[in-house]
N, C-alpha and C positions, 0 to 999 in steps of 0.2 A: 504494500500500500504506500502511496507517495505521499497523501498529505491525508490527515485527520484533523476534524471541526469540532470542538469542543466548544459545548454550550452547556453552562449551567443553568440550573431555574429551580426556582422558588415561587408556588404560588400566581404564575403568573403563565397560565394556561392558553388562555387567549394573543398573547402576545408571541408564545412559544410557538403558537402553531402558526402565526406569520414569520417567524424569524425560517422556521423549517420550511413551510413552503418555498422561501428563496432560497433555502439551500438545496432546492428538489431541481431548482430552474438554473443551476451553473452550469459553465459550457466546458467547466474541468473536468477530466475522464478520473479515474482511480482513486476516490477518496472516501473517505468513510466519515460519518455522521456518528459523535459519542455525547452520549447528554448525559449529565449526572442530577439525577434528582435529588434535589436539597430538601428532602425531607414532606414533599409538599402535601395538602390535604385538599386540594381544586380538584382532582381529577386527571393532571399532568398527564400521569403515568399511562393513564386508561387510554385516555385521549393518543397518545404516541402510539400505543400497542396496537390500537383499531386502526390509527390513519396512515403510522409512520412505519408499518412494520420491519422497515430495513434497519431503524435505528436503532443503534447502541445504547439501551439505556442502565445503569450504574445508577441504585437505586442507596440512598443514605436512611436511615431513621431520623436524621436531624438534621437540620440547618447548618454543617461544619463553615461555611462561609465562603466565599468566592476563592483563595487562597487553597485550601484544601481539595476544594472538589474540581478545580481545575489541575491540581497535581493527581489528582486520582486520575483524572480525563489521560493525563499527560501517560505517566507509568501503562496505562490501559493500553497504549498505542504503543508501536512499532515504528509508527511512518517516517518517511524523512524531513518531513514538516509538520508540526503542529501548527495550527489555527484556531483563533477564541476567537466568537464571535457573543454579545452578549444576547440573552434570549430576546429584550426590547428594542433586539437590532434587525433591521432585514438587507440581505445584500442584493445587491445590483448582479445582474444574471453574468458578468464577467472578472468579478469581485476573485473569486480563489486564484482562476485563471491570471492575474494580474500581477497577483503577490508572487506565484511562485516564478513567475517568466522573468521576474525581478531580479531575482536569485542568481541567474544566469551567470556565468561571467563573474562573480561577486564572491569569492568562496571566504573572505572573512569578516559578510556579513550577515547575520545572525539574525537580525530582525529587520519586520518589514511592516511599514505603517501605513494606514486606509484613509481615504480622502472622507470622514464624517459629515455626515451631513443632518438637519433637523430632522426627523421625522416629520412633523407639522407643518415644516416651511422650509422646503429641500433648498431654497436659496439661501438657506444661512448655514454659514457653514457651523457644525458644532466643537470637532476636532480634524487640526490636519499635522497633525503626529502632534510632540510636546514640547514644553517650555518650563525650566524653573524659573524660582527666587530665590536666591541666597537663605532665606531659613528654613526650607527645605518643602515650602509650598508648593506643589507642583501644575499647572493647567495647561489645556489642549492650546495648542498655536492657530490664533487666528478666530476662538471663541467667539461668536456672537455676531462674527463680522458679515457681510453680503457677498455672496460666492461670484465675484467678476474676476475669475480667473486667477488670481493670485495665487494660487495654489494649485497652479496647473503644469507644474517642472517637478520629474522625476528626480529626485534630490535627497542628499543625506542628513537625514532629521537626528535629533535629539536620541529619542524612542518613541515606541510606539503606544498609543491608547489599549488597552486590555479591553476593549470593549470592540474591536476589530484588529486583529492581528495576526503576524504570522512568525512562526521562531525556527529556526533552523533546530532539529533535533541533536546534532553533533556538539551546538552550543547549549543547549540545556542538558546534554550530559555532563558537559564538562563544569559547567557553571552552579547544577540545581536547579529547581525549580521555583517555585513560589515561595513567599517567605511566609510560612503560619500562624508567627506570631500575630501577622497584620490586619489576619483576617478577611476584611475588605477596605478599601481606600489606600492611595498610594503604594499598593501593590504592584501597576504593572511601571511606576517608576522604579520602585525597590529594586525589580528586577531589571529591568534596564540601564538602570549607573552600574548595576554589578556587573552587567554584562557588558556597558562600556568599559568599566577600569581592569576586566579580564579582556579587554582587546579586541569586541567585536563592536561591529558598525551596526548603521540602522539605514535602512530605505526607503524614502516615503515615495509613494508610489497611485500619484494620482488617480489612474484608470480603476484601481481597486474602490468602487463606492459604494459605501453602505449609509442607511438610513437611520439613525435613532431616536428611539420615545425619550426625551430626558427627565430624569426625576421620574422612573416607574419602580425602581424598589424598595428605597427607604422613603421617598420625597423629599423634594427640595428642602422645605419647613423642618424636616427632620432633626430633633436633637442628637439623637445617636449619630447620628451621618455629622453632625457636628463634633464628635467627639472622636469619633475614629478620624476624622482629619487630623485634627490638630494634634490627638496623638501619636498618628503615625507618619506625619511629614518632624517631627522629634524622635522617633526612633527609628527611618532614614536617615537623616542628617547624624544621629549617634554612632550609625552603624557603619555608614559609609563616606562621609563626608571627611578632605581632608580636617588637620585640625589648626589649621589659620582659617577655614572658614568658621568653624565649627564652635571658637571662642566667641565670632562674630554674631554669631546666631539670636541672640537676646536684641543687639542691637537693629539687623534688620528687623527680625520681628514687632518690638519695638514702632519701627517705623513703617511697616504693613498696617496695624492698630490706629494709630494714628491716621494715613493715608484712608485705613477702612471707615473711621468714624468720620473724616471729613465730606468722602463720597456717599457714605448716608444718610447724611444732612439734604442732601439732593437728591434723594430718593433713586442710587445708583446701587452697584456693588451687593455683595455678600447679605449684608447686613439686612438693606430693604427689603429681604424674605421675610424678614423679621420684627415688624411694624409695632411703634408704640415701646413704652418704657417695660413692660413686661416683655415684649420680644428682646430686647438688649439685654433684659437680665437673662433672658433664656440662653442668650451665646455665650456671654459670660460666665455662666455656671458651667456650660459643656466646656469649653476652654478651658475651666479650672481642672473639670473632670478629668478630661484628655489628657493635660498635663501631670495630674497626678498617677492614672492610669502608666502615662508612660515612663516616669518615675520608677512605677514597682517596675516594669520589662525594660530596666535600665541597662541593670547586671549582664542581664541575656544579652540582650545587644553588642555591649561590649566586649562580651565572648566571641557573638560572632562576627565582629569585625577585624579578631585575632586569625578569623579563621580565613579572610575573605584576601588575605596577604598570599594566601599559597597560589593563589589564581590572579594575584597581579601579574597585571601588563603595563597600565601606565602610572606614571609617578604620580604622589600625590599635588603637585604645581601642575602636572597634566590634568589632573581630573579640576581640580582649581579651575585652569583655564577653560575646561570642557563647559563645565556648571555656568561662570559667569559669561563664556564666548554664547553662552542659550539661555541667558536668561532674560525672564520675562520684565517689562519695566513697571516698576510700583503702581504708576497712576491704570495704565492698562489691568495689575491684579484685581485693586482695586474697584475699577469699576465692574468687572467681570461677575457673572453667579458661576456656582459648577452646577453639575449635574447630579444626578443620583446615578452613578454608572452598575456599581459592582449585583450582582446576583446573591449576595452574599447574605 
């Protein structure tokens, strides 16, 4: 088998059987469909087994979280590619075909990024691969903007969104796969600085388009979805971040908060999901949360960032330069929302 599609889901039935009908309609020959059901109680499974009989489904008792049940997808597979596609995603009938012809030519790189698009309003783009900030926040390039072409050159991006992707199976052996402690959010970055400071490239790869529902798992409003961010763009940056950025880290952040509360004054940015002096205390309690959370998974982190030395490739003033030669500019974080990506 050349390439396997891993899609997880949770609960979210109706969207799963769009994301799979576009995987019924690619013009890719040899690839096989692995879905891991996260536990769900809609009907998912029933639904797959009557419509989708070809597919692979890895059934969980629980919700183990986007992180896990995409490493289950992964191990399950053989192929020489993995692909995540998320289940509120659907792709474009030329989408797998696109990532792997990428490949070609490219043997040291490892991942390959999808031209995202809204769901709701295919003229905006939602991600077209990604972009940090210096404290370790991470969003898609090009968020929110109006799709006239700017993102129409096959070109080597950052990484890629875990919500369409594609990974070279050679580099996930050698690298690992997901990181579990993370659960969901800032996962398919985790995995992506790793795989850049172990040496592999990334490809964004226009013709690959997929479509996404934003904010269908946890929702936008979401406190928990507030808490796994901010604790886990702190225990990215712990784990793998040189340590000249890494003392800096309070400082940007710092200056994100600030930047954030000014563009909420004008009903812009993050924050505006969250209307009213009760919604500001709601971010701020998750913030606290987050941070405390990543507090106790401090230890751990720090172990495995002992471990993540045996698989350097670039110096740590490389990865420096890598981090800030892609990062995204404050007032653009700022005004930006994310999304609810992960399945998790």
């Amino acid at each position: 088998m050349k390439v396997s599609v891993i899609v997880v889901n949770w609960n979210r039935r109706e969207l799963l059987r769009a994301c799979l009908k576009s995987l019924t309609k690619q013009t890719q020959s040899g690839f096989e469909i692995i879905v891991v059901e996260n536990g769900s109680d809609d009907g998912s499974a029933e639904m797959m087994e009557a419509e989708f009989p070809a597919v692979r489904i890895i059934r969980n008792r629980e919700n183990r979280g986007f992180c896990a049940a995409n490493n289950q997808g992964i191990q399950a597979s053989d192929a020489e590619f993995i692909a995540l596609l998320n289940n509120d995603a659907e792709a474009g009938p030329g989408w797998l075909a696109a990532l792997v012809d990428a490949f070609e030519g490219r043997a040291d790189f490892g991942m390959a990024a999808s031209k995202i698009l809204v769901w709701e309003n295919p003229q905006k783009i939602d991600k077209a691969a990604h972009l940090i900030y210096p404290d370790g926040q991470n969003r898609g390039r090009g968020s929110g903007e109006t799709d006239a072409g700017q993102y129409d050159r096959l070109e080597e991006a950052l990484w890629p969104d875990g919500c369409a992707a594609m990974y070279r199976r050679k580099m996930l052996d050698a690298i690992g796969g997901f990181d579990e402690d993370l659960f969901a959010y800032a996962d398919d970055a985790e995995l992506g600085l790793r795989a850049r400071i172990a040496g592999w490239r990334c490809i964004y790869v226009p013709a690959a388009v997929v479509r996404h529902h934003r904010g269908a798992t946890l929702g936008l409003g979401s406190a928990r979805r507030l808490v796994l961010i901010e604790r886990n763009r702190l225990l990215l940056a712990a784990k793998l971040f040189p340590w000249s950025l890494l003392w800096l880290n309070p400082f940007y952040f710092l200056a994100r908060v600030v930047t954030g509360v000014w563009e909420a004054a004008r009903g812009r940015g993050e924050a505006s999901l969250y209307p009213g002096l009760r919604g500001k205390l709601r971010i701020a309690a998750a913030m606290a949360r987050g941070d405390f959370e990543a507090l106790l998974l401090l230890p751990r982190m720090l172990r495995k960032r002992r471990e993540v030395e045996r698989i350097r490739k670039l110096s740590p003033r490389q990865v420096r330069e890598l981090i800030l030669g892609n990062r995204i500019s404050l007032r653009e974080l700022s005004a930006q929302t994310t999304a609810g990506r992960n399945s998790g």
